[in-house]
Structures are given as structure tokens and as C-alpha cells.
ZAKOLDREN-847146 format. One record per residue (C-alpha): chain; residue in one letter; x, y, z. Coordinates in steps of 0.02 Angstrom, whole numbers. Layout:
<rs>
[r "A"; "A"; [X; Y; Z]]
...
</rs>
This chain:
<rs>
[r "A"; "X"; [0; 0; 0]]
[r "A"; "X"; [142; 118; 64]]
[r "A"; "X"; [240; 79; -108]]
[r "A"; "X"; [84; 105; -213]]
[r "A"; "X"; [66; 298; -158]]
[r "A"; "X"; [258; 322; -176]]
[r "A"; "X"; [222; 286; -353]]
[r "A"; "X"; [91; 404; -374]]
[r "A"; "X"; [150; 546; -279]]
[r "A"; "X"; [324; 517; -399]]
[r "A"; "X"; [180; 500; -557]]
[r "A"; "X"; [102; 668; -504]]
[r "A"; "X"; [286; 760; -474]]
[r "A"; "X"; [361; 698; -643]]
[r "A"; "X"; [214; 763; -727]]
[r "A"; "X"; [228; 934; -645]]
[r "A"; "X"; [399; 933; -685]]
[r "A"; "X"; [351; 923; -861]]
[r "A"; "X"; [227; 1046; -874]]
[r "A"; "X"; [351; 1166; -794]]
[r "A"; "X"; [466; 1130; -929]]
[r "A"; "X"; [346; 1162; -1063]]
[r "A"; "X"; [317; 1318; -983]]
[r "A"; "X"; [413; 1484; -1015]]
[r "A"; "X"; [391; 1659; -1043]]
[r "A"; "X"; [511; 1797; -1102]]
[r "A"; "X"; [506; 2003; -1147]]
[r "A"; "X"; [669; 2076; -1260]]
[r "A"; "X"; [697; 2252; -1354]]
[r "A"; "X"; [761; 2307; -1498]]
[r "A"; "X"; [859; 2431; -1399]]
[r "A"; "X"; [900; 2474; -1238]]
[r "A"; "X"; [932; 2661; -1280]]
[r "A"; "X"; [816; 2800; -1358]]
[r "A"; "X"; [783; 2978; -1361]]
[r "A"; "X"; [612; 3050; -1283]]
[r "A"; "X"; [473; 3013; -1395]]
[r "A"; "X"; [566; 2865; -1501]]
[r "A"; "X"; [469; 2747; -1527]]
[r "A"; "X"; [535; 2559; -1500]]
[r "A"; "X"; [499; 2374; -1501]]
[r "A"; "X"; [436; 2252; -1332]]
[r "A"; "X"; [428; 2056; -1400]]
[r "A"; "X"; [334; 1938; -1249]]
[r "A"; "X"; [354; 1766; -1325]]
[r "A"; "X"; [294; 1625; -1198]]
[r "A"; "X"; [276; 1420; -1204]]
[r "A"; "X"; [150; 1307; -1117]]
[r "A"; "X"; [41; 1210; -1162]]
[r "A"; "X"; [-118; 1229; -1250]]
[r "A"; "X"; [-252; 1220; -1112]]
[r "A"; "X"; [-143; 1359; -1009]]
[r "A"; "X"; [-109; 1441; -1175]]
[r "A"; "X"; [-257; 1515; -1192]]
[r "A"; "X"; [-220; 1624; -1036]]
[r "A"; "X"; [-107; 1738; -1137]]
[r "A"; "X"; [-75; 1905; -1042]]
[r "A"; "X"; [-160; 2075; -1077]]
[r "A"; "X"; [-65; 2233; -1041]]
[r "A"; "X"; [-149; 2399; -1064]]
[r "A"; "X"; [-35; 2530; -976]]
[r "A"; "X"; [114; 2532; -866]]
[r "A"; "X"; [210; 2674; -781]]
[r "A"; "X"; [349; 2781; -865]]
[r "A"; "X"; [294; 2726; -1046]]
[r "A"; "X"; [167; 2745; -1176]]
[r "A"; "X"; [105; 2610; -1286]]
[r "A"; "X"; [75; 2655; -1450]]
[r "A"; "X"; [5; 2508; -1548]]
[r "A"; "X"; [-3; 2326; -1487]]
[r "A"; "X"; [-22; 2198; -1636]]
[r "A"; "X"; [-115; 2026; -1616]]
[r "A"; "X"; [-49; 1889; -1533]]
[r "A"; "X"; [41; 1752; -1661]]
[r "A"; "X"; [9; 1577; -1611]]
[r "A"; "X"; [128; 1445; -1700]]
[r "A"; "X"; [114; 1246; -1628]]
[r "A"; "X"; [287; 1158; -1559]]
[r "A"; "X"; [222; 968; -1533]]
[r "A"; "X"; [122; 962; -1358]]
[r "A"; "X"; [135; 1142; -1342]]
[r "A"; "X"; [91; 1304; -1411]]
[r "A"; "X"; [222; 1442; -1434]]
[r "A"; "X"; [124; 1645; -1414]]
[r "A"; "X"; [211; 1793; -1492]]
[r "A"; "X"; [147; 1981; -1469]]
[r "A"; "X"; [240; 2141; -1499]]
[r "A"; "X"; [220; 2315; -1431]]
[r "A"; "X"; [280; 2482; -1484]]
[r "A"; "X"; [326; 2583; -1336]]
[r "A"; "X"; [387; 2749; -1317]]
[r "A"; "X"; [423; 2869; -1130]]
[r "A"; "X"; [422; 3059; -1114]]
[r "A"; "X"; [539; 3057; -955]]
[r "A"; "X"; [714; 3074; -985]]
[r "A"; "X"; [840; 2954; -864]]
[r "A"; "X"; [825; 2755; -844]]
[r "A"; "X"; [655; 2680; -836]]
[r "A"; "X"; [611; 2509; -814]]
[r "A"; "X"; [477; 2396; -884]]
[r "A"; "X"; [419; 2274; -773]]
[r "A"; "X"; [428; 2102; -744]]
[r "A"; "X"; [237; 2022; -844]]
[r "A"; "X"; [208; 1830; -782]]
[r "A"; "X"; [118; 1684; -899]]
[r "A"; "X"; [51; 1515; -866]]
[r "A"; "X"; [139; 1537; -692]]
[r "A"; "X"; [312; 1605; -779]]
[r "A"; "X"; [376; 1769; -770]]
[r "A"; "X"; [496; 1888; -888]]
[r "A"; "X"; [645; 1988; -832]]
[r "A"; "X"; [617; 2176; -789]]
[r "A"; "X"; [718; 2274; -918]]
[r "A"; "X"; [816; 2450; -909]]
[r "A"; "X"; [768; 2580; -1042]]
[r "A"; "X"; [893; 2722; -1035]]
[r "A"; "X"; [797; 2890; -1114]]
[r "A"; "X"; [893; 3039; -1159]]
[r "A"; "X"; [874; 3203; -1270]]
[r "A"; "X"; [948; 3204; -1440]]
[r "A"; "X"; [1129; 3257; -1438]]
[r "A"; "X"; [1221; 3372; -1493]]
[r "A"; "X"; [1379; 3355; -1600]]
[r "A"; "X"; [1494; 3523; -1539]]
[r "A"; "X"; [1643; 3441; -1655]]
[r "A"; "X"; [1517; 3456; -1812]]
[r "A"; "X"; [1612; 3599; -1916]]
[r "A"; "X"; [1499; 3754; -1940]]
[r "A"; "X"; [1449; 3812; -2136]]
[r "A"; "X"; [1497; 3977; -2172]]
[r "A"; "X"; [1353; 4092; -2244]]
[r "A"; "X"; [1372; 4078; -2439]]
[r "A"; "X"; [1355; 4253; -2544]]
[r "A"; "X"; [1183; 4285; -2638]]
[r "A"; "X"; [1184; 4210; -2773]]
[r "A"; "X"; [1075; 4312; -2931]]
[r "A"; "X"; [921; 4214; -2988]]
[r "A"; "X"; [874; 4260; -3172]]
[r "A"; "X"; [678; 4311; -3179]]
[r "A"; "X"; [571; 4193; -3262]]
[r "A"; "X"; [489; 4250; -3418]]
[r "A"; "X"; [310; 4336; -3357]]
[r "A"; "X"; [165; 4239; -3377]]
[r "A"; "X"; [-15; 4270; -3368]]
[r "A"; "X"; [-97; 4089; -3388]]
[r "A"; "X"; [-146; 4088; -3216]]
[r "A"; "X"; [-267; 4247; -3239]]
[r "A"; "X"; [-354; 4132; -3361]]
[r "A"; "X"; [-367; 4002; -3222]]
[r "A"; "X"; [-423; 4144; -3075]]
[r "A"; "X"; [-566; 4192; -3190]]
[r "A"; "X"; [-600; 4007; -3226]]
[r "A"; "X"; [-627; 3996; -3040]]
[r "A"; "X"; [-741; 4146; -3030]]
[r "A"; "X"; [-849; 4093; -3154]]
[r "A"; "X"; [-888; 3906; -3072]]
[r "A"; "X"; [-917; 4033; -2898]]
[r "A"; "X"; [-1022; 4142; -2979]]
[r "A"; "X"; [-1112; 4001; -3069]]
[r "A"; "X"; [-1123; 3882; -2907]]
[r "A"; "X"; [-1218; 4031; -2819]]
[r "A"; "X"; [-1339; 4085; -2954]]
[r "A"; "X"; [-1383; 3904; -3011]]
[r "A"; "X"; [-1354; 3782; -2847]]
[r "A"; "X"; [-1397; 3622; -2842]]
[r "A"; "X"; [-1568; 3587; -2804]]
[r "A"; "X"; [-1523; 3400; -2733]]
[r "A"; "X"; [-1392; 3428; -2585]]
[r "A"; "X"; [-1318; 3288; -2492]]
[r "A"; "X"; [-1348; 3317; -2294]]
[r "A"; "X"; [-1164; 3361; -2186]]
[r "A"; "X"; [-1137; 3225; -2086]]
[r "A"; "X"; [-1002; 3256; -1939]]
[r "A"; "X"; [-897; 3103; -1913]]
[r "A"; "X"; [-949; 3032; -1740]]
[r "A"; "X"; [-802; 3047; -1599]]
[r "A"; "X"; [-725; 2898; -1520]]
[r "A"; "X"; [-820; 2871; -1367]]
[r "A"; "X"; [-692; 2719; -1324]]
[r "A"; "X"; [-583; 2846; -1272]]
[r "A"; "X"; [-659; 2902; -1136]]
[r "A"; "X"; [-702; 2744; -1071]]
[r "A"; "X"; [-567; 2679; -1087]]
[r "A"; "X"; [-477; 2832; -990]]
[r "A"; "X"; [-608; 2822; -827]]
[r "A"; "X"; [-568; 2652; -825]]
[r "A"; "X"; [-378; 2658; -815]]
[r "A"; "X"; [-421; 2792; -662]]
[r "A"; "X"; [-519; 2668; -573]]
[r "A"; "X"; [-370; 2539; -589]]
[r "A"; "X"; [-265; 2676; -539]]
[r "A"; "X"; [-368; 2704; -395]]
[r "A"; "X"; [-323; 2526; -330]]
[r "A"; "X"; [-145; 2564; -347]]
[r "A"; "X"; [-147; 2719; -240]]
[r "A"; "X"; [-79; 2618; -81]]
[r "A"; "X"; [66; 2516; -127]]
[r "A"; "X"; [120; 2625; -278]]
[r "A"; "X"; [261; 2749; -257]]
[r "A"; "X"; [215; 2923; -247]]
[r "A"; "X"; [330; 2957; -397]]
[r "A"; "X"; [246; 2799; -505]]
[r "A"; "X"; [55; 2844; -442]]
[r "A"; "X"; [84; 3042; -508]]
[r "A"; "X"; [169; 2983; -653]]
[r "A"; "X"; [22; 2867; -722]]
[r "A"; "X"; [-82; 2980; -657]]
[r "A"; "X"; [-33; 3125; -767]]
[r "A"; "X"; [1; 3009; -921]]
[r "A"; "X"; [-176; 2947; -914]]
[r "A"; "X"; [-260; 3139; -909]]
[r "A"; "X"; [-126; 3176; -1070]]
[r "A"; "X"; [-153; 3023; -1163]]
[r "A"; "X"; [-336; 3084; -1172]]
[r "A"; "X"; [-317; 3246; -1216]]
[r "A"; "X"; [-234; 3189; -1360]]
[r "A"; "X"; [-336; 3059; -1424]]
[r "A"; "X"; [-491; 3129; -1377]]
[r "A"; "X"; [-467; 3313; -1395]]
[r "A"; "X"; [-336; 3314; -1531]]
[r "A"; "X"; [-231; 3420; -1390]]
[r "A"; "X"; [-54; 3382; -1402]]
[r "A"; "X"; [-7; 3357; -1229]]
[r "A"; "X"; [137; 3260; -1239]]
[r "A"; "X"; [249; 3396; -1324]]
[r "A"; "X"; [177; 3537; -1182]]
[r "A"; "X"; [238; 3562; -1006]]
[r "A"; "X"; [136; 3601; -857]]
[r "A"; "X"; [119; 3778; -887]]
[r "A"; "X"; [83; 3763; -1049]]
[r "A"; "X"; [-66; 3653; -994]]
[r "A"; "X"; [-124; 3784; -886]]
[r "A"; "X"; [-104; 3923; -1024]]
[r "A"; "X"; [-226; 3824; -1128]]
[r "A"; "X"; [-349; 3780; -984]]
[r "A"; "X"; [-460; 3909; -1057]]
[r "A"; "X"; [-508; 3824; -1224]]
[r "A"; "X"; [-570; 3671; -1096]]
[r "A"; "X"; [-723; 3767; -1033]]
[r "A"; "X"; [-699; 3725; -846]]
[r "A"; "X"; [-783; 3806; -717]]
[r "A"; "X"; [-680; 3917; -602]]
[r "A"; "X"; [-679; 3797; -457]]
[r "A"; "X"; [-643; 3655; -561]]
[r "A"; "X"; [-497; 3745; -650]]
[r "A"; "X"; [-417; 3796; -459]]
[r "A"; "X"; [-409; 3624; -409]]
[r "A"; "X"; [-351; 3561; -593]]
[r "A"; "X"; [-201; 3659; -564]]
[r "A"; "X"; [-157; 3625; -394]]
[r "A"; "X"; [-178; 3438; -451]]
[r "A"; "X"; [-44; 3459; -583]]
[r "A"; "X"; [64; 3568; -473]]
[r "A"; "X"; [59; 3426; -318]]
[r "A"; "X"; [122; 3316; -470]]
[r "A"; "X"; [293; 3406; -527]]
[r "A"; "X"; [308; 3436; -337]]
[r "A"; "X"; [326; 3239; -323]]
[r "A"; "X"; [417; 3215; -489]]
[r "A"; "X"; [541; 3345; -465]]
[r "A"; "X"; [550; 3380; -275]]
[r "A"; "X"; [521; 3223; -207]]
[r "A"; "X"; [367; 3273; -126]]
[r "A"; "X"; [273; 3133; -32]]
[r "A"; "X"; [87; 3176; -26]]
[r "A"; "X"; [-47; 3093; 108]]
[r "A"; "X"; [-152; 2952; 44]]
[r "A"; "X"; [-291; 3072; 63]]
[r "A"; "X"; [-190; 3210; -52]]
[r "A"; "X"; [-173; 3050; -190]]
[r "A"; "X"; [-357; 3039; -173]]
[r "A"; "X"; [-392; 3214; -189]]
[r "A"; "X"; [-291; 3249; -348]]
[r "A"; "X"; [-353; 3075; -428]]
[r "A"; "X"; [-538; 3134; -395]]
[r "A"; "X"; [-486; 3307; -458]]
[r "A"; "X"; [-441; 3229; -620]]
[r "A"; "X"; [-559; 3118; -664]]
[r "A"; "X"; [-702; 3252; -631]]
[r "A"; "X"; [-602; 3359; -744]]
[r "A"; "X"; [-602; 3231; -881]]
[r "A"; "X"; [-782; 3204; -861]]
[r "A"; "X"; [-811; 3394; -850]]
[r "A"; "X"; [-721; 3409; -1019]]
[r "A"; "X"; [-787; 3241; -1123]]
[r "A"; "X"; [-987; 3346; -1066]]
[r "A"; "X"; [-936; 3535; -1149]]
</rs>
């Protein structure tokens, strides 16, 4: 009897063993070094087999970077077991060393990797161009052909408004991307979660990439390339009302205080200037 569950207890551990083999799951780059906004490559590839396969991670938004544009996962069969292949193009608007985390699979996890962002150099040995001497242009011969076309023109206007069209298609507006939005409330609800074991640095950081990531997709704003004052310059064209635009910018004050001055806000101050946001963001997506 004793001998009987040896075997199966050995049965059940050599088949674990196995599965754990078949398992693995790794992230790489195509480089290691960019410039702010440079966009650049994230491979997860992972192993298992194809019941846990299924279970293929989902990433939507981590600190420090921006994903630009996830393509579909690739699925190619290796004998028992299936081998999952998805790419992501990534790029971060904070200049030093940034690292993207460590994403788990089927029980296996990848390697954190180091992302080193800098601005674009400058070459002082580059030799300077002297200023060359105006050169004469000869005149090309005059021509008058396109007086022929600028009364062309006036004659189609001055036809199109004495004779129009009796059958006129109706303007429709192209319909804005509600996703957006969603989308955006929901990432502050996950962020929301966060707001305890996250770093003060990290929580500010999403925080703020969240509210510009929808100004730019939604509002066609482009917040990436602005600083903080230049948000609040341009607060105006976002129709807040004067309370909500007081506590907007004490929000995105409290968050350079923590990025640059290693300010450590309350857990109540998080909550504040997450609130603050959000109803800002729904205040804007109703003008």
C-alpha cells in the first residue's frame, strides 16, 4: 500500500515537472537606448501548453511609458505545446532610466528590463557652414496663364451661387471615439487601486500620463509635447468652471512637486488629486 502511493506521488511530481518545462515566458527590445518620444519594439514570446495557452497576458498601460500600438498575438504549434508571440511599440516622455516590469504567464515570469531615455545630442565637433554670398536668380519670363485660371474659378463661384444644386447631400459630422473616454475612466479606477502600494513618484506619473493620453486622443490636444504651464495656459479652451480649473491646477502642481521635488503627498492628497482629475475629464468629455 505504502509503495503504491510512492508511485503516485512520484507519477504526479514527474508530470509537474514536465509541465514546468513546457512552460516559459520571455520580454526583449530592440534597444536598450532612445531619445524621448522614439518609438521602439517590446517582443513577450511565452511556451506552455495549450489548455494554459489560452491564458495569454493582456497589458494595457504601465508606468513611465506609452504604448503606441499593440499587434495581435501570433500563435505557431511546437508538438504538445503552443508557442504565443505579441509585440508592442513603446515609447516614454521622461528622460533618465526607466524600467519595464517584470509580466508573468502560465505561472512564468519575464525579466524587468532597463530603458535608458535621453534628449537628442548634440555634436559640438560638427564643423559650422559659413554663410554663402547671394547668389543672382534670373527672372522667369512673365506669364499670365494663371489669370485665365483665377477667372475660370470665378466663373464656377459665380455660377455655383446663381444656379445651386437643387439635390444637396446632408453634412454629416464624423462621430467621436467614445472608447476613449471609457477607456480613460477606466484606467483611473485601476489607478485608484494602486494608490496604496504604488510609489508616490509611479502613482503621479500614471496619473498624469492617463489625463494627457486623453487629451490627445480625444481632444486632438497635443499634450505630450507641452509642459505644465503650458497646460495651464490652454486651460481656457477646456471650458472649466472656475472651481474646477483651481483644483485642476493645484492637481498638476502637487504632481511636478513629487516628480521633481520628491514630494510625498498623504493618501488622502493622492485621493484628492485623482478625484480632481477624473471630474475634470468628465467635466471636459460633457462641454
Amino acid at each position: 500500500m505504502r509503495s503504491s502511493v510512492l508511485f503516485i506521488l512520484m507519477l504526479f511530481l514527474s508530470c509537474l515537472a514536465g509541465l514546468a518545462q513546457q512552460t516559459s515566458f520571455t520580454a526583449s527590445v530592440d534597444k536598450s537606448r532612445i531619445v524621448i518620444g522614439e518609438p521602439f519594439k517590446l517582443l513577450l514570446k511565452g511556451t506552455a501548453p495549450g489548455a494554459v495557452s489560452k491564458k495569454w497576458t493582456s497589458i494595457d498601460t504601465f508606468p513611465y511609458f506609452e504604448i503606441l500600438e499593440t499587434s495581435k498575438v501570433d500563435t505557431v504549434k511546437n508538438g504538445s505545446a503552443l508557442v504565443l508571440q505579441q509585440t508592442l511599440t513603446l515609447t516614454s516622455w521622461d528622460s533618465g532610466r526607466s524600467q519595464i516590469p517584470s509580466f508573468s504567464f502560465a505561472g512564468a515570469r519575464s525579466k524587468p528590463i532597463v530603458i535608458t531615455v535621453s534628449f537628442a545630442p548634440f555634436n559640438s565637433a560638427q564643423e559650422y557652414h559659413d554663410i554663402k554670398e547671394i547668389i543672382d536668380v534670373e527672372k522667369p519670363p512673365r506669364t499670365v496663364w494663371y489669370w485665365y485660371v483665377a477667372l475660370g474659378l470665378l466663373l464656377i463661384g459665380l455660377m455655383t451661387l446663381l444656379f445651386p444644386s437643387r439635390k444637396q447631400q446632408p453634412i454629416t459630422e464624423p462621430k467621436p471615439d467614445e472608447t476613449v473616454f471609457k477607456k480613460t475612466i477606466q484606467q483611473l479606477e485601476g489607478l485608484r487601486s494602486k494608490r496604496e502600494t504604488s510609489e508616490a513618484k509611479e502613482f503621479y506619473t500614471e496619473l498624469i500620463l492617463i489625463l494627457r493620453n486623453y487629451l490627445y486622443k480625444r481632444k486632438g490636444i497635443g499634450s505630450f509635447s507641452k509642459t505644465t504651464e503650458d497646460l495651464v495656459q490652454g486651460l481656457p479652451v477646456l471650458k472649466l468652471k472656475r472651481d474646477q480649473e483651481v483644483a485642476f491646477i493645484q492637481s498638476l502642481q502637487e504632481s511636478d512637486m513629487v516628480k521633481f521635488a520628491q514630494g510625498q503627498p498623504a493618501l488622502a492628497q493622492r485621493e484628492r488629486d485623482l478625484a480632481t482629475i477624473k471630474a475634470a475629464i468628465i467635466a471636459i468629455e460633457e462641454n
